[in-house]
C-alpha positions, 0 to 999 in steps of 0.5 A: 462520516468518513475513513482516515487517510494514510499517505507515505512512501516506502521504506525509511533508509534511502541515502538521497533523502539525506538532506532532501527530507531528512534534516542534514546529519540526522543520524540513521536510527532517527529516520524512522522516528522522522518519518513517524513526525512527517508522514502517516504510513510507510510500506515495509519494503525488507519484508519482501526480500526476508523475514523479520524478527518480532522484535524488530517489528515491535521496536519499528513500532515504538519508533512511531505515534499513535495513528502512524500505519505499517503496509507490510510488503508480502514475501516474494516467495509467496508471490514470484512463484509459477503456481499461486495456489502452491504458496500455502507453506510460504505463506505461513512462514510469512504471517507467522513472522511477528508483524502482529507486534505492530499492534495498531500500527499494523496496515494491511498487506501488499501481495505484489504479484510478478509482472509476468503473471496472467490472470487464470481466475481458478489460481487467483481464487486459489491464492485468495483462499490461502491468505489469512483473515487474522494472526495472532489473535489479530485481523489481517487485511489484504491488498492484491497488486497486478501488473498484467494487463490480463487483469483488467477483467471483471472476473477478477474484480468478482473473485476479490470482492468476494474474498474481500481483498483489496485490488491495488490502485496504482498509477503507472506508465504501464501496469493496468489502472484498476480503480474498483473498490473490492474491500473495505479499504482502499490501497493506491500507489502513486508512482509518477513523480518526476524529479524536474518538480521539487515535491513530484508531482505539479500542485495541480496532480497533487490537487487531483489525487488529494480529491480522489483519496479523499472521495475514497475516504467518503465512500464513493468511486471517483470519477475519471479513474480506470474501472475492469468492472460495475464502477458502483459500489456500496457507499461506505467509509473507507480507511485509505492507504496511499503510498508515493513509490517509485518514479523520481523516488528522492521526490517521494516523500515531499510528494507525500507530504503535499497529499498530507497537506491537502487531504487535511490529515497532518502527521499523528 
């Protein structure tokens, strides 16, 4: 057995993707539906910055086929705040917003802590106990993002096991690596590519990271990643979520493309 994997980028509206990925003159109501076609995931970035309507949501998923996942970009009232465990009420309003009407589209969410802030294990569990297990009636899947190297800590690798949370994999210049599985799905994001290679990363990297997202998708920790605590881990399939975000960002979604090739997974 094995877990699905899904490989897009963020967002759907970035002007140097007009003739890049996007075929000239396709107007702009039919990139997300163009995406839909040549991708398997986006992360929705505008929920960050504001909440959305659940009309929106419901429209943003007919837009999609079946199979095709929304990561949902958690709110930065939520996260940029001085004490993690003060978000409750954010929180709420955040949830309550309609993404539910995504219905199986629905991936999980990216809670994306500020870079600023240091791992203090007590308000790292008090956040993780406020985020939600379902919505609506439907279950609510979370991925932690840290950008402190503070993290790289097994007592933090503990404190989201046990909530079940996903610890975000990302590959960057300087945020911390943190490669262990804590939940039963697995969230990376890639964000190296360089716009001197036309898909963003070299055939052989894309070779690379096709072999890590499809060993995570068989269960297993692959070698040669970051680990902050005991690499093993139950083998498991795991439902992989990869996201080819920032770096030469008018890269990415050819970048995404070649993972797609790669692990065997074309658009649904």
């Amino acid at each position: 057995m094995t877990g699905s994997i899904h490989v897009g980028v963020g967002g759907w509206d970035f002007d140097p993707w007009r003739g890049t990925f996007y075929p000239p003159g396709l107007p702009k109501t039919k990139q997300l539906e163009y995406s839909g076609a040549h991708l398997t995931a986006t992360e929705i970035n505008a929920t960050f910055y504001k909440l959305q309507s659940p009309e929106l949501f419901e429209r943003w998923g007919k837009a999609v086929p079946d199979g095709f996942k929304f990561a949902i970009k958690a709110s930065r009232f939520c996260t940029n705040r001085k004490v993690l465990g003060d978000a409750g009420e954010a929180i709420g309003r955040f949830v309550a917003q309609g993404f539910t009407n995504l219905g199986d589209k629905l991936g999980p969410i990216l809670w994306q802590l500020a870079h600023t802030k240091r791992f203090d294990p007590d308000e790292i569990g008090a956040f993780l106990a406020l985020l939600p297990a379902s919505q609506d009636g439907v279950a609510l899947r979370h991925a932690l993002e840290v950008r402190h190297e503070t993290f790289r800590n097994p007592e933090f690798v503990a404190i989201a096991k046990a909530a079940g949370v996903a610890i975000v994999f990302a590959d960057h210049e300087t945020y911390p690596q943190i490669a262990d599985l804590t939940s039963d799905f697995v969230y990376a994001r890639l964000q190296r590519t360089r716009e001197d290679e036309p898909a963003g990363y070299s055939g052989t990297e894309l070779d690379r990271w096709a072999r890590t997202l499809r060993g995570w998708a068989d269960g297993e920790a692959p070698p040669g990643l970051d680990y902050a605590g005991d690499s093993s881990a139950p083998k498991q399939p795991r439902e992989v979520f990869a996201f080819v975000i920032s770096g030469a960002k008018v890269r990415n979604p050819l970048a995404a493309q070649g993972l797609i090739e790669r692990v065997g997974g074309g658009a649904p």
